[in-house]
Rosetta silent file (secondary structure, phi, psi, omega in degrees, C-alpha in Angstrom):
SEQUENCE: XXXXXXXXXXXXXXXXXXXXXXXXXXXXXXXXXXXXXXXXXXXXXXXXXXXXXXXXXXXXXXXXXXXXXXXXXXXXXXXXXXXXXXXXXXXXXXXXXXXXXXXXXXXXXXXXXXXXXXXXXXXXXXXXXXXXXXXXXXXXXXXXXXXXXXXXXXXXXXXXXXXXXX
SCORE:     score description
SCORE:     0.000 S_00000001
   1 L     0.000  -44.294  170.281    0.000    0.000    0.000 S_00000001
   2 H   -56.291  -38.510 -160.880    2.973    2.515    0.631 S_00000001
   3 H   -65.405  -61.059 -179.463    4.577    1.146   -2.325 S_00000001
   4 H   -54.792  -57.609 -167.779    1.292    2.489   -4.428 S_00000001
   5 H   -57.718  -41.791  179.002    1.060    5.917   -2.482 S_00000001
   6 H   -68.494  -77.873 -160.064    4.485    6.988   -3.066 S_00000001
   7 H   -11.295  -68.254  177.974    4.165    5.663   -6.666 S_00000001
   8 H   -73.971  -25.394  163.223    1.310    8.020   -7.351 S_00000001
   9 H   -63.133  -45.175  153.588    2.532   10.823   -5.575 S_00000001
  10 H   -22.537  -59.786 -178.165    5.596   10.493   -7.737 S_00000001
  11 H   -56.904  -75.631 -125.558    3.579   10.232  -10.895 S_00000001
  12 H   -76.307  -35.320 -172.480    1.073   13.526   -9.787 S_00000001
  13 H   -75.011  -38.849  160.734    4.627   15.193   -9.248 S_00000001
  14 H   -84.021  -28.497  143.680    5.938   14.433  -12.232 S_00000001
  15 H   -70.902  -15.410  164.465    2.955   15.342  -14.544 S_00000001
  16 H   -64.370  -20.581 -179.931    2.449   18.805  -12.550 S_00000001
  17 H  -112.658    5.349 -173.786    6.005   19.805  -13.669 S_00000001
  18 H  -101.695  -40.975  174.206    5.899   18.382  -16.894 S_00000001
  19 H   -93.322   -5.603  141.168    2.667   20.208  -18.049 S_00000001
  20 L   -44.139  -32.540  115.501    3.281   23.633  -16.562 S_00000001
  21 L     2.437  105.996  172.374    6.346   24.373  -18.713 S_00000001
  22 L   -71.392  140.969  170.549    5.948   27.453  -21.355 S_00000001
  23 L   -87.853  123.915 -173.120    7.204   26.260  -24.619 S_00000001
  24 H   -73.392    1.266  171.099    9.866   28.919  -25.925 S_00000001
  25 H   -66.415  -43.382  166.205    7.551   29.014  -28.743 S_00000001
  26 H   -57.357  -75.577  158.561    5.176   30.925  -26.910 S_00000001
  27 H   -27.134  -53.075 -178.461    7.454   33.509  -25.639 S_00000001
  28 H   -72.461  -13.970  168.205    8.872   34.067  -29.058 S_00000001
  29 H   -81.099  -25.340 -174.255    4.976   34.791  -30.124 S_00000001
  30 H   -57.055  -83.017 -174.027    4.589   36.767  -27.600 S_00000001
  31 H   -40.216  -64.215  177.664    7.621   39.102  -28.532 S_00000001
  32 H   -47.656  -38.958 -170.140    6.899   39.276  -32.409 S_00000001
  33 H   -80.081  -39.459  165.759    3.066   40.359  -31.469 S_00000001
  34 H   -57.814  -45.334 -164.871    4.516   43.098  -29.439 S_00000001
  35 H   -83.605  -17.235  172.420    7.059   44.165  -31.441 S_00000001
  36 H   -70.827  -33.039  167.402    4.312   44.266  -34.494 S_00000001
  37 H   -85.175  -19.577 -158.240    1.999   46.788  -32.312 S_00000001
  38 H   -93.631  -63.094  171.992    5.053   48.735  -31.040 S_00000001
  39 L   -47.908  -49.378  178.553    5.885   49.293  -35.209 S_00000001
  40 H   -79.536  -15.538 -172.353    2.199   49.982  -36.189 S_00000001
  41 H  -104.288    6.538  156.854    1.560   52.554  -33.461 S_00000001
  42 H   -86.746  -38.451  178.184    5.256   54.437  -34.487 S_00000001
  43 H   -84.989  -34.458  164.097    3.823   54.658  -38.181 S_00000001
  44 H   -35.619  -49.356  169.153    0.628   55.642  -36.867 S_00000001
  45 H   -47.648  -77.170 -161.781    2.519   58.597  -35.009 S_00000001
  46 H   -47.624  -60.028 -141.171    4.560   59.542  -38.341 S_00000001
  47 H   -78.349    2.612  149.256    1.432   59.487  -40.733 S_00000001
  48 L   -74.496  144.108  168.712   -0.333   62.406  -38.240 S_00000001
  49 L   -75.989 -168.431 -159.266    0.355   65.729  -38.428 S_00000001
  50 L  -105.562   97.241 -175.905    2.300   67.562  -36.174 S_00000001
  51 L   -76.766  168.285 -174.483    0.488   70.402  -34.453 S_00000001
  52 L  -138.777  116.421  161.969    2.344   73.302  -33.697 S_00000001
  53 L   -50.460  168.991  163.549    1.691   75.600  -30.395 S_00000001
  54 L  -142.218  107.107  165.698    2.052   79.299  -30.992 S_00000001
  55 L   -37.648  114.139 -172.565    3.418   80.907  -27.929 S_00000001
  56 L  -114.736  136.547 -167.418    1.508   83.208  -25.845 S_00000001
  57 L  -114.176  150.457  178.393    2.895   86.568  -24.618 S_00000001
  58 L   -73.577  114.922  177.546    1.457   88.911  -22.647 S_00000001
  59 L   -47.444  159.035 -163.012    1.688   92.765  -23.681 S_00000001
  60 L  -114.428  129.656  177.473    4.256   94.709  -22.774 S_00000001
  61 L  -119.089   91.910  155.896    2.920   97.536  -20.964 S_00000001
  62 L    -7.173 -161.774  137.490    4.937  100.450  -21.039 S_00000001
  63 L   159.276  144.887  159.265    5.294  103.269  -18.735 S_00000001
  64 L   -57.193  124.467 -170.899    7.342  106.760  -18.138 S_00000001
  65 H   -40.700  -33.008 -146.678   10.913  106.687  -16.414 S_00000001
  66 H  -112.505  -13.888  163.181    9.526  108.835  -13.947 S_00000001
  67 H   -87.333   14.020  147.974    6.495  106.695  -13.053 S_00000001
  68 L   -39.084  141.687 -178.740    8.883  104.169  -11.620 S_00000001
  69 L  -125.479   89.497  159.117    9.156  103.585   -7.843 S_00000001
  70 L   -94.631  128.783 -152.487   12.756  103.009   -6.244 S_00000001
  71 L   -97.104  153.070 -174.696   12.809  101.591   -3.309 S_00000001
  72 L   -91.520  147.081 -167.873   16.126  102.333   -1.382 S_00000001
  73 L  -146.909   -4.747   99.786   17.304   98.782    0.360 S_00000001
  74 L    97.415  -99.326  161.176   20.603  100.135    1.205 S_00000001
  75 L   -64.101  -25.978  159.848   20.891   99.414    4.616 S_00000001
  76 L   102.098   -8.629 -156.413   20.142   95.591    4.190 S_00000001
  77 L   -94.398   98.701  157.108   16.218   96.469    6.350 S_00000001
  78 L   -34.200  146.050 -178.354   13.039   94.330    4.812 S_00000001
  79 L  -133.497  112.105  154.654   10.321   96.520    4.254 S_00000001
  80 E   -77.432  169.195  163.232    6.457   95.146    3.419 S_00000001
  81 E  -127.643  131.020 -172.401    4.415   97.044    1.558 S_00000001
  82 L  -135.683  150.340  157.920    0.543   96.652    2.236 S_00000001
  83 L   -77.625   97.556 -160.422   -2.378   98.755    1.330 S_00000001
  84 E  -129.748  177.490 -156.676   -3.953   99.223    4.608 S_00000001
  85 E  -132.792  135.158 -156.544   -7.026  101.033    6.419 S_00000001
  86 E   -92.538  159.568  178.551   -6.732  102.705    9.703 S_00000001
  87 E  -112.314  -29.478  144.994   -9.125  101.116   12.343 S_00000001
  88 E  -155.627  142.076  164.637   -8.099  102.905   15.860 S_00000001
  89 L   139.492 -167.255 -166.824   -5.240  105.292   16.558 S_00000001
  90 L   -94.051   15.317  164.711   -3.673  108.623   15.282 S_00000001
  91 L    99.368  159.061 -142.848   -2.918  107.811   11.889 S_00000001
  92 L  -100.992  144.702  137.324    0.282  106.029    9.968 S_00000001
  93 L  -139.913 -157.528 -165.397    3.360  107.844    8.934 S_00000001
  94 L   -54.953  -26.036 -175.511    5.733  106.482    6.428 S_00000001
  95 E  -131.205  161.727 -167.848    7.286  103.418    8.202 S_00000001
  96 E  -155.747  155.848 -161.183    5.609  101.372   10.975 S_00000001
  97 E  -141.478  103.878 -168.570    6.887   98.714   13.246 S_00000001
  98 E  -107.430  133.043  175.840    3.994   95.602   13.261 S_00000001
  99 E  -103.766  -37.107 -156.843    4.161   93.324   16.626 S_00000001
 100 E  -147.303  132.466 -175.167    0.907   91.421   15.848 S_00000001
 101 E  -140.391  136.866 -173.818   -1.273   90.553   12.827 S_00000001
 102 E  -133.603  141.692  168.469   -4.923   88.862   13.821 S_00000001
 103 L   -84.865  -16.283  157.228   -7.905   87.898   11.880 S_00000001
 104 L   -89.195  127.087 -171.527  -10.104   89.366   14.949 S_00000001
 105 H   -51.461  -26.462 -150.906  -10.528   92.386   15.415 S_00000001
 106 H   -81.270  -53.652  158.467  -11.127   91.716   18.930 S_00000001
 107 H   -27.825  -57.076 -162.349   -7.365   89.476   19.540 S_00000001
 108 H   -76.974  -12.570 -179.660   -5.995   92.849   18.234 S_00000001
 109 H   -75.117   -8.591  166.902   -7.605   95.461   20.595 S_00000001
 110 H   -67.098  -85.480  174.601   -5.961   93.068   23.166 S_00000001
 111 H   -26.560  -42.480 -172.874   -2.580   93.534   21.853 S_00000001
 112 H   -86.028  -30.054  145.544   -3.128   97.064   21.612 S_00000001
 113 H   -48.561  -61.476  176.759   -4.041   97.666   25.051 S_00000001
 114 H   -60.506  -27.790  166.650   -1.486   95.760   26.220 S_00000001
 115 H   -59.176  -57.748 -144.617    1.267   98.101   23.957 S_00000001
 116 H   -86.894  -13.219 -179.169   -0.651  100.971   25.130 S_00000001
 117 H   -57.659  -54.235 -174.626   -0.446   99.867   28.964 S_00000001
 118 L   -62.413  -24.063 -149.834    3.452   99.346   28.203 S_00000001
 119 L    53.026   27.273  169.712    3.559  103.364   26.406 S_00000001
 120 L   -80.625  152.938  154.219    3.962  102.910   23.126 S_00000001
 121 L   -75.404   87.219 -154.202    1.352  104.635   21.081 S_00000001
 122 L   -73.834  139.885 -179.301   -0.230  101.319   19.631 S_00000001
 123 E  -129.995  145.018  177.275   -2.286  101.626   16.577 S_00000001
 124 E  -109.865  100.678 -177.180   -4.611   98.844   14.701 S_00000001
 125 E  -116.773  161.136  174.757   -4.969   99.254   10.748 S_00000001
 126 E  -113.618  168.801  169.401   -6.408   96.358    8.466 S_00000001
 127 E  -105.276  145.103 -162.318   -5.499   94.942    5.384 S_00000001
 128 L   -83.485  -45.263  140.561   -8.386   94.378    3.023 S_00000001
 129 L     9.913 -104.436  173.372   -6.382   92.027    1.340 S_00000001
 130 L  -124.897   58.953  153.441   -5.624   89.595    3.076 S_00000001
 131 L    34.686   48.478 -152.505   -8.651   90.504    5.660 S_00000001
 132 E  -132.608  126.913  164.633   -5.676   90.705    8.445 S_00000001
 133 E  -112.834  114.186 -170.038   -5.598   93.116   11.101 S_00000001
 134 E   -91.204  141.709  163.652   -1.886   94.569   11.851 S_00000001
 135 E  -118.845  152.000 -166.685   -1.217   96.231   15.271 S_00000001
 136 E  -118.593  141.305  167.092    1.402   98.604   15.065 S_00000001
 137 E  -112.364  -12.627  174.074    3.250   99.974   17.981 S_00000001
 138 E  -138.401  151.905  171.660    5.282  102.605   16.651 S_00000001
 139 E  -148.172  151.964 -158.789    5.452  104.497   13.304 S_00000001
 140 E  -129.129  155.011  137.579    8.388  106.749   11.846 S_00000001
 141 L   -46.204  -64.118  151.890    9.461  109.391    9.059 S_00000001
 142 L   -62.733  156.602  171.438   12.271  107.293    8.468 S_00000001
 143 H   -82.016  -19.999 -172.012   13.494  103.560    7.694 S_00000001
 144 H   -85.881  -38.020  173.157   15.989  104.031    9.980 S_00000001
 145 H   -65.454  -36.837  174.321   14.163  105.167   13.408 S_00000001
 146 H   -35.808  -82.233 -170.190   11.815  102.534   12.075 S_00000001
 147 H   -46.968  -40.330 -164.449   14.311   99.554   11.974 S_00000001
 148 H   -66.419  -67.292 -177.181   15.900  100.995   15.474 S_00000001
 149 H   -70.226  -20.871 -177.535   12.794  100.426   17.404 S_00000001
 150 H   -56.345  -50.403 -177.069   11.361   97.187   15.302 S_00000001
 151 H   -74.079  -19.944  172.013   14.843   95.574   16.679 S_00000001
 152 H   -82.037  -31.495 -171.136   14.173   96.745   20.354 S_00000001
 153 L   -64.984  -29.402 -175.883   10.580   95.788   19.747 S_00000001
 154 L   -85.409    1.443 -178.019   12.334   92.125   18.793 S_00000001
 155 L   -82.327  -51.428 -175.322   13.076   91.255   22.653 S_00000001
 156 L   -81.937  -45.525 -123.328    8.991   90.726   23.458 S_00000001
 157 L  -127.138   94.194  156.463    7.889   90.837   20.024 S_00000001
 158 L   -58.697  -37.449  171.760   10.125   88.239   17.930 S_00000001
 159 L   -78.753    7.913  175.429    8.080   88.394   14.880 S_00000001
 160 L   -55.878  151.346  158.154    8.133   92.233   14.482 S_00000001
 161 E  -156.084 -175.615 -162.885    8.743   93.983   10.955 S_00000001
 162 E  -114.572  142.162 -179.145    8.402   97.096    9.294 S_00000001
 163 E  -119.993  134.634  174.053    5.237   98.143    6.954 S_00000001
 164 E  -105.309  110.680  176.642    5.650  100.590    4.491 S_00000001
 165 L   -52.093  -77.949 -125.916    2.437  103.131    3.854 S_00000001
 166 L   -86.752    0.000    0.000    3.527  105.203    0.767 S_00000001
């Protein structure tokens, strides 16, 4: 009875690897049928035409030497420039020194208290923009008094910079 079981488990073992075996015949049909679709889809390509983009430029808009704006950078001192609207205090003058930018109004009247507590004259203006409310604690004639207090301004206030008005 062993003598039979191994027998056919030999045999089942030996037609499982014997009929499983790709024929290199196959493979080589394989290749040619590829390589026959690879060639008709290259002449396909060739016998379309070729479109051609035509680049598009934007006009060149002109303008008088004198309606140019150069900004002096000098001195090495970022400057933004925002269009902004004032919401309480005494009004902007060319440079500004921003400690805090909030999207509530309310966060900045905090800030601005707290500035005004301290005796800076703190001011809140907003940008329309990007719907941002800046509190400012000091604003200058100059970039220079500007940058002088922005860097004293950097001991509480790490994120201070300077906004430019004009």
């Amino acid at each position: 009875m062993k003598k039979y079981t191994v027998l056919c488990a030999g045999l089942c073992l030996a037609l499982a690897f014997t009929s499983c075996k790709s024929s290199e015949s196959a493979y080589k049909k394989a290749y040619e049928k590829a390589k026959q679709y690879d060639t008709q889809t290259a002449q396909q390509q060739a016998a379309q035409p070729v479109e051609t983009s035509t680049a598009v430029v934007a006009p060149v808009q002109t303008r008088p030497a004198n309606d140019t704006r150069v900004t002096d950078n000098a001195d090495n001192v970022s400057v933004r420039q925002e269009r902004v609207s004032m919401v309480s205090g005494n009004g902007l003058k060319a440079f500004s020194v921003v400690v805090g930018s909030f999207g509530l109004v309310t966060n900045a009247e905090g800030l601005q208290q707290r500035l005004r507590d301290a005796g800076y004259d703190a001011q809140i203006v907003k940008n329309e923009d990007r719907n941002m409310y800046r509190v400012i604690a000091a604003t200058f004639d100059n970039k220079a008094d500007a940058a002088r207090s922005r860097d004293q301004l950097r001991a509480t206030y790490a994120d201070a910079w300077l906004l430019s008005n004009q």
